[in-house]
C-alpha positions in Angstrom: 90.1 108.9 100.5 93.2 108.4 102.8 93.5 107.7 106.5 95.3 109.8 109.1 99.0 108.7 108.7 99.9 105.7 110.6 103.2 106.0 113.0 104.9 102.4 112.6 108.8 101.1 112.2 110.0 97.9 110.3 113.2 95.8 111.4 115.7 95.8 109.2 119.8 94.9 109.7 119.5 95.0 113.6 117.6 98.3 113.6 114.0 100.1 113.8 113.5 102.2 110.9 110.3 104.7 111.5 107.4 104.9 108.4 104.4 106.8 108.0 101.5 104.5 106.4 98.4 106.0 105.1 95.8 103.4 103.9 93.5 104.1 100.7 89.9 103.7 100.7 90.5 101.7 96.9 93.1 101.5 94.8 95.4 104.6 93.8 98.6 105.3 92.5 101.4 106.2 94.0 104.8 107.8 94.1 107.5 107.4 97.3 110.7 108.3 97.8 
């Protein structure tokens, strides 16, 4: 259903902030924080 968690960062503000993506096989929903 979900991949192994992907180890990224996105560029925001003059600085690398580290994520974790997973990627669904279809659509789900979901909660972050």
């Amino acid at each position: 259903m979900l991949t192994e968690p992907l180890l990224t960062d996105r560029h925001e503000d003059g600085r690398d902030i580290p994520l974790l993506v997973w990627r669904a096989g279809r659509p789900l929903r979901a909660v972050s924080t």
